[in-house]
Backbone as a printed PyTorch tensor [residue, N CA C, xyz], in Angstrom:
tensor([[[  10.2560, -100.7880,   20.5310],
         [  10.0450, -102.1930,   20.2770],
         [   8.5520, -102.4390,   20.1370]],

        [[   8.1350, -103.4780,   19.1080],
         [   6.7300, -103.5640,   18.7260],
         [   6.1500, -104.1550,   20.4960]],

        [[   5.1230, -103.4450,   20.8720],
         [   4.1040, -104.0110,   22.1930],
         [   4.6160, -103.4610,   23.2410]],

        [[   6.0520, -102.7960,   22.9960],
         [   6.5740, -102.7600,   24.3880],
         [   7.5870, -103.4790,   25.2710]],

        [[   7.8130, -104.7040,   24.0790],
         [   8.4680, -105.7580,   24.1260],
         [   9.5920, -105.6820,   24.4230]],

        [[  10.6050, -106.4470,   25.2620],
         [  12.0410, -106.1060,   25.5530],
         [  12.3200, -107.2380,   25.8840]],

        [[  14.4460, -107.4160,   25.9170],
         [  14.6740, -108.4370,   26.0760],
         [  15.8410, -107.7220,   27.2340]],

        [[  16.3210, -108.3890,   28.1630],
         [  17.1070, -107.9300,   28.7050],
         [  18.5750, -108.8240,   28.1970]],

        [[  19.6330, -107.7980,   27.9380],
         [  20.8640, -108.1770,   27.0080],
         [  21.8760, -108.1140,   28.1200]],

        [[  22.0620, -107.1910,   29.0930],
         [  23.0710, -107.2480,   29.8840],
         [  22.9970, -106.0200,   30.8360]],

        [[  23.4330, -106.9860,   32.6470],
         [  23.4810, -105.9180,   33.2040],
         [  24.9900, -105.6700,   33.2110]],

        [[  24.9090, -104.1360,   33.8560],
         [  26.3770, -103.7800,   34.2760],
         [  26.4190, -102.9100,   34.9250]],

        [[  27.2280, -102.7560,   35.8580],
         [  27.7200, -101.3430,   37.4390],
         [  28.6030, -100.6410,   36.6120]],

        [[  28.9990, -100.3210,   35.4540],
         [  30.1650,  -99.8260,   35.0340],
         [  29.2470,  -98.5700,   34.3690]],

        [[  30.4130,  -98.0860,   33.7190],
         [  29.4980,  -96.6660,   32.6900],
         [  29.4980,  -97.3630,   31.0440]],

        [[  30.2240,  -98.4200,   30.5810],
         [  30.6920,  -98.9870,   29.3530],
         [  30.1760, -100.3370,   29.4130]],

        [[  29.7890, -101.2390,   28.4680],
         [  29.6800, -102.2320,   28.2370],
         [  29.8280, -102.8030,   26.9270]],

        [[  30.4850, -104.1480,   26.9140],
         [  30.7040, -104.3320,   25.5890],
         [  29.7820, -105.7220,   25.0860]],

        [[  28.7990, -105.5940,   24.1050],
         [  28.0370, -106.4870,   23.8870],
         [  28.2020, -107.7220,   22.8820]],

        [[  28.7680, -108.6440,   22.8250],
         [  29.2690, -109.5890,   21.8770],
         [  27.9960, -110.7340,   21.0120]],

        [[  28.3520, -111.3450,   19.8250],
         [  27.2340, -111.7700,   19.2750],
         [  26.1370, -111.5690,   18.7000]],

        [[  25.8170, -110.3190,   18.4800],
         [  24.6500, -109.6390,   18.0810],
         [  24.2010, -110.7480,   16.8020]],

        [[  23.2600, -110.5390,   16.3740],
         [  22.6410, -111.3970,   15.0750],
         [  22.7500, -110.0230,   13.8920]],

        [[  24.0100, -110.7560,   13.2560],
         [  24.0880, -109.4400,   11.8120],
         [  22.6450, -109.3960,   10.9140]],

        [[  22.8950, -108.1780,   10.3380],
         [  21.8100, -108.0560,    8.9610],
         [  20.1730, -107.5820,    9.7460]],

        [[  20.3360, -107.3680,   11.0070],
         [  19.2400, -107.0550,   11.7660],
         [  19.0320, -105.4740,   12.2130]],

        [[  18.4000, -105.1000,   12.3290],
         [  18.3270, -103.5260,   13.0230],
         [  17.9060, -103.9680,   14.5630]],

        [[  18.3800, -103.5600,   15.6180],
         [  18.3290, -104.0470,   16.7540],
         [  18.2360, -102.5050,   17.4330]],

        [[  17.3710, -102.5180,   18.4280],
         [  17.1890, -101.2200,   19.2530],
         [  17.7250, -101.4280,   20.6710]],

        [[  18.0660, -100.5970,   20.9350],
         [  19.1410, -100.5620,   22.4830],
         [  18.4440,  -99.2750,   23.1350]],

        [[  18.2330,  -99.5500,   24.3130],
         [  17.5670,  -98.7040,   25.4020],
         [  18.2880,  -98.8780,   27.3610]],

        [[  18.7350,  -97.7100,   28.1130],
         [  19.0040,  -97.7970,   29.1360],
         [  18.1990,  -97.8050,   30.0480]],

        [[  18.0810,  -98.3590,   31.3180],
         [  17.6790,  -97.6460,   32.6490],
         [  18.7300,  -98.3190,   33.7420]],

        [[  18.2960,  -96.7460,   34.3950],
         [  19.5840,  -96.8110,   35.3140],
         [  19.2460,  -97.0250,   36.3740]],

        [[  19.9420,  -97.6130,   37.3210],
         [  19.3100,  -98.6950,   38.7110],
         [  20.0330,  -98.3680,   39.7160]],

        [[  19.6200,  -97.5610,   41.3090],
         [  20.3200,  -97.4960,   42.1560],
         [  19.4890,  -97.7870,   43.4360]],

        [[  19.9680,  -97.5540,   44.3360],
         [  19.3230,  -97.9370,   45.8010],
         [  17.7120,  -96.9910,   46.0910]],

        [[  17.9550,  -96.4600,   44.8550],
         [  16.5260,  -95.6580,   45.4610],
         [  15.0220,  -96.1160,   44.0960]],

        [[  15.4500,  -96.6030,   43.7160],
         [  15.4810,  -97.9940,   41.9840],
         [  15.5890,  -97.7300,   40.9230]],

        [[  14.8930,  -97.8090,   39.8390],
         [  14.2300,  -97.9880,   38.7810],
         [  14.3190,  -96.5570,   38.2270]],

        [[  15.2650,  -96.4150,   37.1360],
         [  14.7530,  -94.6900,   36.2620],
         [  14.2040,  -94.6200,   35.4250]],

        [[  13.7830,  -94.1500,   34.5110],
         [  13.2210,  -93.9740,   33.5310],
         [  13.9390,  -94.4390,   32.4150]],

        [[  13.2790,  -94.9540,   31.0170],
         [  14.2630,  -95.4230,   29.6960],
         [  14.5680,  -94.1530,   29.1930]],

        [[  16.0090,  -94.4200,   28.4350],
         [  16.6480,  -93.6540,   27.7350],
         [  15.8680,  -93.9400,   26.6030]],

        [[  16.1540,  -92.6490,   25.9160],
         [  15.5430,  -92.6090,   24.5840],
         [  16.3660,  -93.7320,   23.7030]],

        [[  15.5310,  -94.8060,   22.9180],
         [  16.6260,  -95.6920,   22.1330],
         [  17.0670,  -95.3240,   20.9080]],

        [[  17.9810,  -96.5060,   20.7310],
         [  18.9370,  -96.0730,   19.4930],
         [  18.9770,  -97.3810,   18.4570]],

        [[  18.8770,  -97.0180,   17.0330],
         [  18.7700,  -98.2090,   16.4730],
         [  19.8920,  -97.8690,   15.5750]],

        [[  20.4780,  -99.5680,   15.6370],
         [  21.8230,  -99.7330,   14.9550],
         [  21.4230, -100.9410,   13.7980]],

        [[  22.5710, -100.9580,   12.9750],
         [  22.3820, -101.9160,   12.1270],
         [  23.9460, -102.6450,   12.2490]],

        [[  23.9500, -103.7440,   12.5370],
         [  25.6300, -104.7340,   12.8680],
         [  25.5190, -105.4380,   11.6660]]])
């Protein structure tokens, strides 16, 4: 993302999530981190889709 910039889209405790609404005709980048009692992991490498 240009700057570093992020938006947060959704949390979830599950392994799946399903994301509704996206804005078509856009290339949108999706990135994980994974969060437990000990915190914060590192980002997944992202992935860019086109909806």
């Amino acid at each position: 993302m240009p700057d570093g910039l992020g938006i947060l889209v959704k949390t979830s405790f599950e392994t799946e999530i399903i994301l509704t609404d996206q804005p078509r005709g856009q290339t949108l980048e999706f990135r994980v981190i994974a969060s437990n009692k000990a915190g914060d992991g590192v980002e997944s490498n992202s992935v860019e889709v086109m909806v």
